[in-house]
C-alpha positions in Angstrom: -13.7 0.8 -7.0 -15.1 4.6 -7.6 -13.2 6.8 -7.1 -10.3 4.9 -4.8 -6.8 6.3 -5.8 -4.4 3.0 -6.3 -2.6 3.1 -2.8 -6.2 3.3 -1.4 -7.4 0.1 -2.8 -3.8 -1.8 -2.2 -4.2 -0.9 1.1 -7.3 -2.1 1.5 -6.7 -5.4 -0.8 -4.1 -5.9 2.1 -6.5 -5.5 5.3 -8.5 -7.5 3.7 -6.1 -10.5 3.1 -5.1 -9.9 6.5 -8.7 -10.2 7.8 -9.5 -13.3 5.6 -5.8 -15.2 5.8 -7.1 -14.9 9.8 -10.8 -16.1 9.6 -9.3 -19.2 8.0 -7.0 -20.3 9.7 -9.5 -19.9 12.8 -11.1 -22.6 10.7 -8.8 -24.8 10.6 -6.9 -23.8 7.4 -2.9 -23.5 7.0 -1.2 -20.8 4.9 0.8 -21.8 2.1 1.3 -18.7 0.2 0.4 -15.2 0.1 0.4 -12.7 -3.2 2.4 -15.5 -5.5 2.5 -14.0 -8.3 2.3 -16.0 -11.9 2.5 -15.1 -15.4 -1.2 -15.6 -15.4 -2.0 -13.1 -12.5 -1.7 -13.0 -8.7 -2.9 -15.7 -6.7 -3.8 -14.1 -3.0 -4.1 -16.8 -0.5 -3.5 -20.9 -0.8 -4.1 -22.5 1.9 -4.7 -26.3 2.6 -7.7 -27.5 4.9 -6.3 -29.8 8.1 -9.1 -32.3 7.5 -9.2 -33.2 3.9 -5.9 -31.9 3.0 -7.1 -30.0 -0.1 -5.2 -26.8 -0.9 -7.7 -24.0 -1.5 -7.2 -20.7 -3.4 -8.4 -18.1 -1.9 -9.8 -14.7 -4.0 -9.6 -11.8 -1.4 -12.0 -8.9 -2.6 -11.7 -5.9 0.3 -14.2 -2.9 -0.6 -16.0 -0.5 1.2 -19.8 -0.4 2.3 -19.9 2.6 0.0 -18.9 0.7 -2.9 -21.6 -0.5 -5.0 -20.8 -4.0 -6.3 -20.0 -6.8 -3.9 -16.6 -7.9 -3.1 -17.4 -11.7 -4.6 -19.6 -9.8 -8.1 -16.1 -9.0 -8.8 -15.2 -12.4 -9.4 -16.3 -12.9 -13.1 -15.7 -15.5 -15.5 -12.7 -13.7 -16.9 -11.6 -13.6 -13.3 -12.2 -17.0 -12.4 -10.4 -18.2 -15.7 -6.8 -16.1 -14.4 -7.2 -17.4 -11.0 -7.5 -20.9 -12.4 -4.8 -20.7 -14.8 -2.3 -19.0 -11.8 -3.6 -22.0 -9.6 -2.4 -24.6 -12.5 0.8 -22.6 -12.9 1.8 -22.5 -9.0 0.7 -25.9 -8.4 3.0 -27.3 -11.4 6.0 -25.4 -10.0 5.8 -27.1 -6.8 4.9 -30.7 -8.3 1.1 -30.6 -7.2 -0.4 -31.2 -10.3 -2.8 -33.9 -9.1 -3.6 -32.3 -5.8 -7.5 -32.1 -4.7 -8.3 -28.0 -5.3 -10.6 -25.9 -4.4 -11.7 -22.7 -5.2 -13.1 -19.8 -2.4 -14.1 -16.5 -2.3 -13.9 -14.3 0.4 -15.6 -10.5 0.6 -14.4 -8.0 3.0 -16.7 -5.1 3.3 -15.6 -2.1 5.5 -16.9 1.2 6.8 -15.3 3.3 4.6 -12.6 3.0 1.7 -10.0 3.7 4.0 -10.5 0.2 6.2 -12.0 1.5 9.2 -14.6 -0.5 11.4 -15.3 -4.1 12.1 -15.4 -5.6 8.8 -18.0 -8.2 7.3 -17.2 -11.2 5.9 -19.0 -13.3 3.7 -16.8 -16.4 2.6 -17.9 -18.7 0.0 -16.2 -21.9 -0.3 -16.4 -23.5 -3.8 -17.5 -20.3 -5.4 -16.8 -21.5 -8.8 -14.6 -24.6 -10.7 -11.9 -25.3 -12.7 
């Protein structure tokens, strides 16, 4: 994230949680859990759609306009692979193993890298598979 300093980018990572956690549940989703961490990495939002039931995990990335790469061309492979393996991990702990998943990514672009302005979202559900 350039040249960010940590608190910056946590921040940030926050206001954009915020932002997302909010646009979902406008459609229709239900928090679960926020920032779980896992000895495979962080997991930042699960949520479970009202319709189908599914529980989604959600991948926040906040940047700003400024910042070169996209919020979601932060999501690599190596990426996806920890967020799968912290999904498998959190849904064991709470007996879910067989549970319909899904996997979302939601970019939050703002002004500037200290959060201000309306913020774009771009929200892709199923942005990649386990």
């Amino acid at each position: 994230m350039g040249l960010f300093n940590f608190d910056q980018r946590k921040d940030l990572g926050r206001k954009g949680e915020d932002v997302a956690a909010r646009y979902l549940k406008r459609l229709g989703h239900r928090v679960l859990a926020r920032n779980v961490v896992t000895p495979f990495g962080e997991l930042d939002l699960v949520m479970q759609e009202k319709l189908s039931g599914r529980l989604v995990f959600v991948e926040v990335k906040a940047r700003s306009r400024e910042d070169v790469a996209a919020g979601e061309q932060a999501v690599g492979r190596a990426k996806q692979r920890h967020v799968i393996r912290a999904a498998q991990a959190w849904l064991k702990s709470k007996g879910l193993s067989d549970a319909p998943v899904r996997f979302d990514v939601v970019a939050v672009a703002y002004a500037d890298a200290a959060g201000h302005g309306e913020p774009e979202l771009r929200h892709i559900p199923g942005a990649f598979l386990a």
